[in-house]
N, C-alpha and C positions, 0 to 999 in steps of 0.2 A: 692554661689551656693545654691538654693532652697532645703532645706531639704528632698524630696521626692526624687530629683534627688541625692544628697552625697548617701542617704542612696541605692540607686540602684547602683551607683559604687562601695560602703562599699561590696556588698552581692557580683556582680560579681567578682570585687578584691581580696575578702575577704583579705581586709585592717584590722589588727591588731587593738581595740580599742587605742589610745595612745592620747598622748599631743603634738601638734603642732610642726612640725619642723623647723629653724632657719636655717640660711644662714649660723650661725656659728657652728650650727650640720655638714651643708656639709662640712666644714674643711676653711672658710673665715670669717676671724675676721674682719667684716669691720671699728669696731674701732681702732682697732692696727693700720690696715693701716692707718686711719685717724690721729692718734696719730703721725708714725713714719712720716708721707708727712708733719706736721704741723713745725719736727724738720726740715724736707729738705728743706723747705721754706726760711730760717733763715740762711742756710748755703748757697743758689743758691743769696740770695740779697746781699751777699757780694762780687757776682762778677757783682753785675750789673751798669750801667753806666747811665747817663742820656736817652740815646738813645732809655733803656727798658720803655714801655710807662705800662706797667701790671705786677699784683703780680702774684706769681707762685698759679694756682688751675683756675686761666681762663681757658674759654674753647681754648682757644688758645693765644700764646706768639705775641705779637705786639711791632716790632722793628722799630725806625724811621731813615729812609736812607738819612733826609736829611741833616745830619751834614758831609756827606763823603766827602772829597776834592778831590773829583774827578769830570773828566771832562765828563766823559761815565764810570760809574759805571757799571762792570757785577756782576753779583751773582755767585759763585764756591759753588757746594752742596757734600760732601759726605759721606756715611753712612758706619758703620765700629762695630765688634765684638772685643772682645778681644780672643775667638777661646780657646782651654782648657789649657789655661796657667788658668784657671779659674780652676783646676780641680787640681795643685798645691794649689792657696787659699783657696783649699776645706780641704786639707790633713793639712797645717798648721792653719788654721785659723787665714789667715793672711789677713784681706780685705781691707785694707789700703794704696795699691798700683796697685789693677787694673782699679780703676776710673782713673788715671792718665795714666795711660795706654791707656784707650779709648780715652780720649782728645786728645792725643799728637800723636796719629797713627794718627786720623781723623784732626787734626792741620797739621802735615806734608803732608798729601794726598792733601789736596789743597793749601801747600804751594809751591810746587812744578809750579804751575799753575800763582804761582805770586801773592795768596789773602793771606789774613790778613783774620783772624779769626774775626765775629762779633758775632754771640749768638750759641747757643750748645744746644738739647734736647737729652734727655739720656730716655730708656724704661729697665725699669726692672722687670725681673720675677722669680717669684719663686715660691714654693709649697703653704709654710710659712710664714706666714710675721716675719722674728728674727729681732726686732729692732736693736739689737746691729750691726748684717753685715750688713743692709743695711744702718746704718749711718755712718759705716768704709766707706761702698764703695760710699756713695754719697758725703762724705766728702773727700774722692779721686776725684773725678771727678768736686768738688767745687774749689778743690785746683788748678787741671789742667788747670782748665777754666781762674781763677784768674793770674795763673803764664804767661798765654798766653793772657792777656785782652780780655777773651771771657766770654761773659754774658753767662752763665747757666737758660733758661728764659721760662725751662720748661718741662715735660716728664709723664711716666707712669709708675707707680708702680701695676703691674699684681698680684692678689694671684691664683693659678690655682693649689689647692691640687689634690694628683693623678697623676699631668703632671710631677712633679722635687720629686728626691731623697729628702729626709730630710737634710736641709743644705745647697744643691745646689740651685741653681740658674744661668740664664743667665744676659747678658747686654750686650746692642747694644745704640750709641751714632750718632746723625745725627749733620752735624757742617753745617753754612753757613758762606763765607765770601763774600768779593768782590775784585775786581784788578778793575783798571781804562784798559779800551778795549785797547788800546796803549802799555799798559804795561802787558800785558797776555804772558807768555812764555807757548809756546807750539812745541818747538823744530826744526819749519821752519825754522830757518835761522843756523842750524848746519851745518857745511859743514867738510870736509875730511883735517885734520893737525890741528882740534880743541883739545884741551887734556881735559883730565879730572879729577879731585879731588874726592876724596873722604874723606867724612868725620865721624867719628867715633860711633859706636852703641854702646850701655850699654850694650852688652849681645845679648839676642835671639828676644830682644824686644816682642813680639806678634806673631811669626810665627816659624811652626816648631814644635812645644812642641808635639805631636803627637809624634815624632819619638825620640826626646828627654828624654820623660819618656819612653818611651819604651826600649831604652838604659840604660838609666841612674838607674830605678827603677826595672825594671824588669831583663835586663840581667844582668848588675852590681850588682843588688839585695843592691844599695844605699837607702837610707830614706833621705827624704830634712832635718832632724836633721845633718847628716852625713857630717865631718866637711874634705873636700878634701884641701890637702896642696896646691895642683898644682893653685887652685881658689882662694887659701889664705881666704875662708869662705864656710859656709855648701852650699848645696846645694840645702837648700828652699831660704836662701838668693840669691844663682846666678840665680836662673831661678823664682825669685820674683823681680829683679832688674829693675825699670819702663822702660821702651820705653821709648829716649828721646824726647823731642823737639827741632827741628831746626829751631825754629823761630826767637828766639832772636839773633843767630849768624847771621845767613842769608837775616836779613832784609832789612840791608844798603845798600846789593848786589840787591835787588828787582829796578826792572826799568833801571839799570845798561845793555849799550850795550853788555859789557863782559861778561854776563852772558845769553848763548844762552839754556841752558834749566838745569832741576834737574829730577832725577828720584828716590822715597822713595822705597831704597830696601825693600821688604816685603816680603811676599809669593811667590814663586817663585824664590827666588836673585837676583844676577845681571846678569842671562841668560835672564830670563824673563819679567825685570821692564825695564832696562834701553832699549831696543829694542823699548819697547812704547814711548819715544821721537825723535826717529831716523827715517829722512827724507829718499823720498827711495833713494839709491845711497851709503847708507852710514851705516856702521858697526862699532863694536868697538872694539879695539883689548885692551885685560886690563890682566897686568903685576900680579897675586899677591903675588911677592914677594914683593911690592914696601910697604905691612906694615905686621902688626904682627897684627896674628888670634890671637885672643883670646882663654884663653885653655879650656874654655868649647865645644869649636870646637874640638877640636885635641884632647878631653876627650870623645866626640861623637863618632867621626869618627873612633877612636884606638880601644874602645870596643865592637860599632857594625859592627865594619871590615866595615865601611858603605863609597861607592865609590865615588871621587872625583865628579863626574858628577851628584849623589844624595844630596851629599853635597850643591855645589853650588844651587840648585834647590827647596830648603829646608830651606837653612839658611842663615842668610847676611854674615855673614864668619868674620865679625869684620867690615863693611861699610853698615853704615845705610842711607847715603844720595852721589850720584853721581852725581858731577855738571860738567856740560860742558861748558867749556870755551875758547875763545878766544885765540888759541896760543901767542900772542903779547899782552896779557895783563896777562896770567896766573900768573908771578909772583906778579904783583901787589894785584891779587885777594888773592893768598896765604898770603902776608902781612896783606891784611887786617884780613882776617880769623884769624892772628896768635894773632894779638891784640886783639882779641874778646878769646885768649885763646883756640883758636881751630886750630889743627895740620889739614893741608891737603894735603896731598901727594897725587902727580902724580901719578895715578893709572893704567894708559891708554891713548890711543890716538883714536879719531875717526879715522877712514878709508875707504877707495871706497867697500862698499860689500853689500850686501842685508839682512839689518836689523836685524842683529844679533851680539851674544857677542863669542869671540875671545879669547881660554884665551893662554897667549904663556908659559906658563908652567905648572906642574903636581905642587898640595898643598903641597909636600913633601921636 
């Protein structure tokens, strides 16, 4: 700016004489970031494969599609929060299990559909850059990627002081995979005396914590230090417990006639998920006495008097994944499942109704 001109903004202004301001006066260290993305780099190449053609810090991640053996490759895309189970990691200081968290919600969402996970980008944000949580939580989300053979192949790390509490932060993780067009399940071929499995959740996984800590911290007047007999551990470990992954069980079944669709109980339950795989004509009528809720359910529900019908619409209830299957083949899918070490019990049966869940008993 020409001096004649600064000094006419200087008099209108009347700008204080001082010394130059810095990016890291307005509260962005853009070396720290530099520093902490230099360690994330190091942790994201340990999930990469040949298929990764770029290092992490490209202007964008370059995956090569043509090692897939497949015959008609689709791409399955989709994008996912972890939602204020983040706000638990906030109160213990514990970052080390929501990166696995994102992976394995956004692994599950499109495994459902029949893909296999290939690369992962994750964005994160915060006020601050704390090097030490964000290499918990990127080394969460390193690990997830890896335990699920997903390349980690690239993302963003936000500083935006002012916008986040000191400490906090968000994170949101975008997956891609593919299914061969042939072997895409999307629930068209369910029909009425199909049954259905269900398979087991670690907990509250990702959805719910809303009403959770509201129970659990505020009316209970709990702390996640607080060690409840009924959970057999405190209660930052139960509602710190990862989202699983259903990939590794479920893959054999992938492409399998018998397996006519999957639905990732999430937000909403199973009123609201499995409905989205169900052709019209057809309903599901589901049993749940047929397993055992978990007692952080039935530690919810008891002391926010909170009603069966909130329940279900709020939380998976103990069934994090609902597969539909083939009447005439359900036991054999059971056997398999059982050798991979995973129980599945008949949870329900499809039926002639208009696309809704059925449940034939009260939680009680």
């Amino acid at each position: 700016m020409p001096r004649n001109a600064r000094r006419s903004v200087e008099r209108v202004l009347k700008i204080p004489s001082r010394s130059g301001v810095s990016y890291r006066d307005a509260g962005v260290d853009i070396d720290a970031k530099m520093s902490a993305i230099s360690r994330f780099s190091s942790l994201a190449r340990e999930t990469f494969s040949r298929a990764v053609l770029t290092e992490i810090g490209s202007f964008g991640g370059l995956y090569d599609l043509s090692g897939l053996r497949m015959k008609r490759p689709v791409l399955v895309s989709s994008i996912d929060g972890v939602g204020t189970k983040l706000k638990i990691a906030f109160q213990t200081g514990r970052h080390d299990t929501v990166g696995e968290d994102l992976v394995n919600h956004c692994v599950n969402d499109i495994l459902v559909q029949g893909a296999l996970p290939l690369f992962f980008l994750d964005y994160l944000a915060t006020g601050k850059v704390q090097r030490e949580t964000l290499e918990a939580l990127v080394a969460g989300i390193a690990r997830g990627c890896k335990a699920n053979g997903c390349a980690l192949i690239g993302g963003e790390t936000a500083e935006m002081p002012g916008f986040y509490a000191d400490g906090e932060y968000d994170v949101a993780g975008c997956i891609v995979g593919a299914v061969d067009r042939t072997a895409i399940l999307n629930g068209a071929r369910i029909r009425p005396g199909d049954r259905i499995l269900g398979l087991a959740s670690s907990g509250l996984h990702t959805n719910g914590y809303s009403l959770a800590r509201k129970v659990l911290l505020e009316i209970l007047r709990l702390k996640p230090t607080s060690h409840v007999d009924a959970l057999g551990r405190t209660v930052g470990d139960e509602l710190l417990a990862p989202h699983r992954s259903y990939l590794k069980a479920l893959k054999p079944l992938l492409g399998k006639p018998a397996l006519k669709g999957m639905a990732h109980i999430t937000g909403g339950g199973i009123p609201d998920n499995l409905p989205r795989i169900l052709p019209e004509g057809c309903a599901a009528e589901i049993d749940p006495g047929t397993w055992a809720m978990p007692a952080v359910f039935s530690l919810i529900q008891e002391g926010g008097h909170v009603s069966d019908t909130e329940m279900r619409r709020t939380f998976n209830l103990g069934i994090g994944m609902a597969l539909v299957v083939a009447e005439d083949s359900v036991e054999a899918v059971r056997k398999a499942l059982e050798r991979r070490g995973e129980k599945a019990p008949i949870i329900g049966s499809v039926v002639p109704g208009d696309r809704r869940v059925i449940f034939s008993r009260s939680m009680h």
